[in-house]
N, C-alpha and C positions, 0 to 999 in steps of 0.2 A: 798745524801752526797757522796763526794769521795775526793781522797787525792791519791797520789804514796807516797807509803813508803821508808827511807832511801834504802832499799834492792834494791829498783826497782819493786814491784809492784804495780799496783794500782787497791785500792780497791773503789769499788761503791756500796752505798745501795739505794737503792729505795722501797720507802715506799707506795702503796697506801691509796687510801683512803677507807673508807667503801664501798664505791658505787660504787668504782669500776668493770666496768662490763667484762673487760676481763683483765689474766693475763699477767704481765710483760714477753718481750720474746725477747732474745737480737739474731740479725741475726750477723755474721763475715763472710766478704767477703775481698778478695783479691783486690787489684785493677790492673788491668788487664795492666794499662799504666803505670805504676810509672816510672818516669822519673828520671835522676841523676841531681839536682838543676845546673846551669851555663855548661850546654852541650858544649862541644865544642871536636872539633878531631874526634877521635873513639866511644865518647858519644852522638856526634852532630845526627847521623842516630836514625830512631826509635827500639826503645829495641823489644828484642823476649815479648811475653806476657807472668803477671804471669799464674798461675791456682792453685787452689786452692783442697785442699781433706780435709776432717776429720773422726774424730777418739771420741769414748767417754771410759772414764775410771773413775772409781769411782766419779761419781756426776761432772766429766771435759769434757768439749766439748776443745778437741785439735782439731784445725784449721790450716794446713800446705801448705803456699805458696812456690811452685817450678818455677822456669824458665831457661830454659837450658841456662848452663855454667855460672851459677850466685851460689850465697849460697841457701839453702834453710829457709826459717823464720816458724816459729812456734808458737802461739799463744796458751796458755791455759786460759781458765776457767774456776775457782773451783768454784761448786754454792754451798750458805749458805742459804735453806729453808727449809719453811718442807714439802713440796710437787715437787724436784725438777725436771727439764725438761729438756732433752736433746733430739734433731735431727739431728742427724747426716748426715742425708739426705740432709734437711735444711740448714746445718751450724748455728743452735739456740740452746737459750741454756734461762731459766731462772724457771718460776716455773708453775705448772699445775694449781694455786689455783689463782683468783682473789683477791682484797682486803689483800694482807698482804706484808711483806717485803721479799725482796729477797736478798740476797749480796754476789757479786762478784767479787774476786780476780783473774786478770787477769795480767797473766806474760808470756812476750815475749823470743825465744830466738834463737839463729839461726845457722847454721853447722859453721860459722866464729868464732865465738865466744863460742861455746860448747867444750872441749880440748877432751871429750870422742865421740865425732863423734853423739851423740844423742843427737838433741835440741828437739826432742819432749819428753824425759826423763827428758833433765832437765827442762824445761818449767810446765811440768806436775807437778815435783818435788815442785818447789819454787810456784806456786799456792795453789797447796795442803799442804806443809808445812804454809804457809799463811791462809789458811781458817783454821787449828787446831789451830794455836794462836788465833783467832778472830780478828773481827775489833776493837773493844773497847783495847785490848791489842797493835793491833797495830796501831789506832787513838793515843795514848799513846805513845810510839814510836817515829812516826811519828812528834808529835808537841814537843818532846823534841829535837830530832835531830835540828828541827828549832829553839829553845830555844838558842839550844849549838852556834849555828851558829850568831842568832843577838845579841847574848850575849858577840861576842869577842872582842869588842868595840863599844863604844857609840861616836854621835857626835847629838851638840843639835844643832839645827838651827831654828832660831827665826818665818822665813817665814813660812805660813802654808802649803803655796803651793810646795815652796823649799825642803820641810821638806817631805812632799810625794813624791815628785818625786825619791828622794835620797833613801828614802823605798822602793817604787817601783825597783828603780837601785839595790838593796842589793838581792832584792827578785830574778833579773834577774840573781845575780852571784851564787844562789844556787841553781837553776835550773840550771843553765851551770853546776856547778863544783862539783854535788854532787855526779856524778861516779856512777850513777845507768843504767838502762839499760833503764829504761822509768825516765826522769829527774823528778826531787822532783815533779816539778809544773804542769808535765803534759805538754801542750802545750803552755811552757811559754812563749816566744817574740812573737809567733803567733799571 
């Protein structure tokens, strides 16, 4: 199950099953080429590479990509189990026990966009304030914000197919315009 909450996080639970024989164990890595979409001029040459370091802090694997003379980004992970697992070695992060649930709030954030000079504080912050509300508190949340949103007008259209597509289109402006840091829907036109 996962969802991004109004705030900008998103949270993921993964359930196994009984028989499961080895535990859930989430790897963050950097990617070393990230490109600026429609290159052209001073973008058009290939970028320095990122790289990657982490850090763990109460039950959070912080994941921090650098690349010179660019911002720095920061990725945290609150984990919610009861046996939780971090390697920092690794860059993983999930739980030591097979067969049960794990769930992880994971919140982006980067020196651009941080005003106190620490995106791995605030990242850390808004994950961990995130795993003490819960999921259920903020699955809650979450599906009211999109309440409020297809709520603020109706248009009925007879076509069934019409009729999705247009929901589909509504669902794409709330993912654009909902002003979080990771959009409501996650990887929505993708």
């Amino acid at each position: 199950e996962m969802f991004v909450t109004p705030d900008g996080v998103w949270v993921v639970r993964i359930t196994d099953t009984g028989s499961a024989p080895l535990p859930f164990r989430l790897r963050i890595d950097a990617n070393e080429h990230v490109r600026v979409y429609l290159n052209s001029g001073v973008y058009a040459g290939p970028h320095e590479p990122w790289s990657a370091t982490a850090a763990a802090a109460a039950d959070t694997l912080l994941v921090t990509a650098v690349r010179p003379r660019s911002c720095t980004a920061v990725l945290a992970a609150a984990i919610d189990t009861a046996a939780p697992f971090v390697d920092v070695d690794g860059r993983a992060c999930g739980t030591t026990r097979p067969a049960g649930t794990v769930t992880l709030f994971i919140a982006p954030a980067s020196s651009y966009a941080s005003p106190d000079g620490d995106p791995a504080g605030a990242a850390q912050a808004k994950a961990s304030a995130a795993r003490t509300r819960g999921f259920d508190a903020l699955r809650a949340e979450t599906a009211a914000w999109w309440q409020a949103f297809y709520s603020r007008s109706a248009v009925v259209l007879p076509d069934p197919d019409l009729a999705t597509w247009y929901a589909r289109s509504l669902w794409y402006l709330g993912v654009f315009f909902g002003e979080t840091a990771i959009p409501p829907g996650c990887n929505g036109t993708s």
